[in-house]
N, C-alpha and C positions, 0 to 999 in steps of 0.2 A: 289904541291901548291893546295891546295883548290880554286874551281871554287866558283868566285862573286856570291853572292844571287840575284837570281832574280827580278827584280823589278815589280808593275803589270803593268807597259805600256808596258813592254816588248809583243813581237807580239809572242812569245810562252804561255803567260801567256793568253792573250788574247784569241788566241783558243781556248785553254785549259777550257777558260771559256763560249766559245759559244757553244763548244761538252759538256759539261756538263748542258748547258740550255736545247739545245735538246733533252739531254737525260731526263732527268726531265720531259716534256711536254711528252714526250711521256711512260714513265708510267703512267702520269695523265690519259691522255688520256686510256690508258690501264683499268685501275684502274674503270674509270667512264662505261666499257664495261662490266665488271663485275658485276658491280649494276647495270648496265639494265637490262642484265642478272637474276640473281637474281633475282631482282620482277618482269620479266616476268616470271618466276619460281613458282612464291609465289601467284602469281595471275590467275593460271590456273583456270576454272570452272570447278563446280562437274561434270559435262559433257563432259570433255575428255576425250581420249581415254587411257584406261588401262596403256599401252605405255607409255607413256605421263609421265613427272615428276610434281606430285603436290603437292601442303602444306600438306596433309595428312600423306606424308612420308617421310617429309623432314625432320625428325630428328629421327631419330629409334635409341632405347637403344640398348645395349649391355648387359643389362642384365638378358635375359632370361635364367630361369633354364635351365641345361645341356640338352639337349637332346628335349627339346621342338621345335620343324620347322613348318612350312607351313603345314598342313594339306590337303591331296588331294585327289580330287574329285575320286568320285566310277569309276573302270577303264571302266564298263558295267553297262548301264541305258538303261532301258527299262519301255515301259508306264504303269505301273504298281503301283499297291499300295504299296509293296514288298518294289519296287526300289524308289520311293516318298519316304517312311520311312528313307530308309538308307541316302538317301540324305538329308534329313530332320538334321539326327545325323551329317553329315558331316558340312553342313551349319553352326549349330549352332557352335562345334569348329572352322570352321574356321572365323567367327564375333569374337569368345573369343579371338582368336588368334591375333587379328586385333586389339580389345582391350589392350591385353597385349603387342604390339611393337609398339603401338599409332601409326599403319596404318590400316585404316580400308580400304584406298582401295585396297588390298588384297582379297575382298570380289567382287571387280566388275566384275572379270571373272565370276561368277554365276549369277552376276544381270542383268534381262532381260532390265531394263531401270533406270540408275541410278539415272536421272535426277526428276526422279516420284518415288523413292524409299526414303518416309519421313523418314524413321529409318533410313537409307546410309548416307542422309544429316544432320539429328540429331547429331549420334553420329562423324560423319565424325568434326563439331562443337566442339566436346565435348573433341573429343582426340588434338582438338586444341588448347584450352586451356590447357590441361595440357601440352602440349607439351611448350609450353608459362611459364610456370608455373612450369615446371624441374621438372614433378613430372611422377609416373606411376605407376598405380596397379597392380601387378603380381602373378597370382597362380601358387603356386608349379606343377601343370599340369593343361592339356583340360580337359572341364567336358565332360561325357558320356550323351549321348542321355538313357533315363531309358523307360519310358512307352510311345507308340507312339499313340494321339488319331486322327482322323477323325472328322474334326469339319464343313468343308463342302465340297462338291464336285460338279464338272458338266466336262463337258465332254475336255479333258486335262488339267483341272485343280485342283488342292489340297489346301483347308489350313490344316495342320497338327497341330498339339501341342505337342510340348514334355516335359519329366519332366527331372531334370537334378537337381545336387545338385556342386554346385562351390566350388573347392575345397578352402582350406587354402589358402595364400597367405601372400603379402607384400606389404605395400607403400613404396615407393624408391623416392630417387632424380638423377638425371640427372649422380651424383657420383657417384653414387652406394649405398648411404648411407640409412638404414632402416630406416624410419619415424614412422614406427606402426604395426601391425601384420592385416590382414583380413583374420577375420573366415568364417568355412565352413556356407554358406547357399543356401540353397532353392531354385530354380526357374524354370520358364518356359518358353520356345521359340515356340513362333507361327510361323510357316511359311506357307505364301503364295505362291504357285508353279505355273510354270505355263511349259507344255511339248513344249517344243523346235522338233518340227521333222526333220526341218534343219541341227541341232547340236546331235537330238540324245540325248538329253540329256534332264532333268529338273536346269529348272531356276527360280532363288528366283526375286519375283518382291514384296515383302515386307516382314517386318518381326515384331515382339512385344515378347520384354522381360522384363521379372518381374523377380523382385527378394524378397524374404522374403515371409511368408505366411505357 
C-alpha cells in the first residue's frame, strides 16, 4: 500500500523546511563574501605590491600567438652602457607584451616606482578600458629594439631611445573573433633608467612611446 502524502503541518515537512531556509541564508551570506571580495580585488591601487592581485590583470586573453610568453630580464646587468642598451630592447618587449595580454603590470618588476611612473599609470588606464570593452590588439610577435641612441646621461643614470618597427597584428574580441587587421608601423621607446646597486640591475622609472613617423 502506498504511504499517505504528506501534509505541510506535518513536523517532517516543517524541518525540512527550516533546513532548507538555513541553508539558503547561508549561501546568501556566502555569495555577498565573494563580492566583497571582488571589489577589494578591483580596487587595489597602482601602488601595490607586484604580488598583489589588480584590475590590470584581471582578465587576460587567451589569445596570444603561439609561442609569444613573458619576456625576461637580461640574466647579467652591469653599469654599463652595453648592458643600459640591451635592457632598453628588453623593456621595451616586455611593455608590448603587457600591451598585448592587457596586463601592463607585468612591467612592475623593472619599475623603480610605480606610483611616479605617468606612462605605467596611462596605459595601466588604457588596457582598462579595453579590457571593459572585450576588445585587444595583438601582434603576430615582440618588436625588436633596432638602433640604440643616448639622449642624456649623468652618473647611474640613462635615457636611451630606441627605434623599433611593430609588427602586423589583430584586433580581436574577448571570443576570439578578428575585428580588423593592424599594420606594420614605426616607432620609438624612450627609456629612462636608473642603476639599482641593491638589485644589480637597471630600473625603468619612465618611459614615451610613439608610433607612426
Amino acid at each position: 500500500m502506498d504511504a499517505p502524502p504528506t501534509k505541510l503541518g506535518d513536523p517532517v515537512v516543517r524541518k525540512l523546511g527550516i533546513v532548507a531556509a538555513v541553508l539558503s541564508l547561508t549561501l546568501i551570506a556566502a555569495c555577498g563574501d565573494d563580492e566583497k571580495d571582488r571589489d577589494l580585488n578591483l580596487d587595489k591601487s597602482a601602488s601595490s605590491s607586484p604580488s598583489e592581485t589588480s584590475s590590470e590583470s584581471s582578465d587576460v586573453p587567451a589569445n596570444l600567438p603561439a609561442g609569444m610568453t613573458q619576456p625576461s630580464a637580461p640574466e647579467t646587468q652591469t653599469k654599463t652602457l652595453a648592458s643600459a642598451k640591451e635592457f632598453t630592447g628588453f623593456a621595451l618587449q616586455l611593455v608590448q607584451y603587457g600591451f598585448a595580454a592587457r596586463d601592463v603590470s607585468v612591467a612592475r618588476e623593472i619599475v623603480a616606482d610605480w606610483s611616479k611612473c605617468k606612462s605605467c599609470k596611462s596605459d595601466a588606464e588604457v588596457t582598462r578600458q579595453q579590457i571593459e570593452e572585450g576588445i585587444a590588439y595583438i601582434p603576430n610577435r615582440l618588436p625588436t629594439a633596432e638602433q640604440v641612441y643616448v639622449m642624456d646621461q649623468s652618473p647611474d643614470r640613462y635615457s636611451l631611445v630606441t627605434t623599433f618597427k611593430m609588427p602586423a597584428g589583430k584586433k580581436i574580441n574577448d571570443a576570439g573573433r578578428k575585428l580588423g587587421p593592424k599594420t606594420p608601423t614605426p616607432g620609438s621607446f624612450e627609456a629612462d633608467l636608473r642603476w639599482s646597486q641593491g638589485d644589480k640591475s637597471w630600473l625603468l622609472e619612465d618611459y614615451r612611446l610613439t608610433y607612426g613617423g
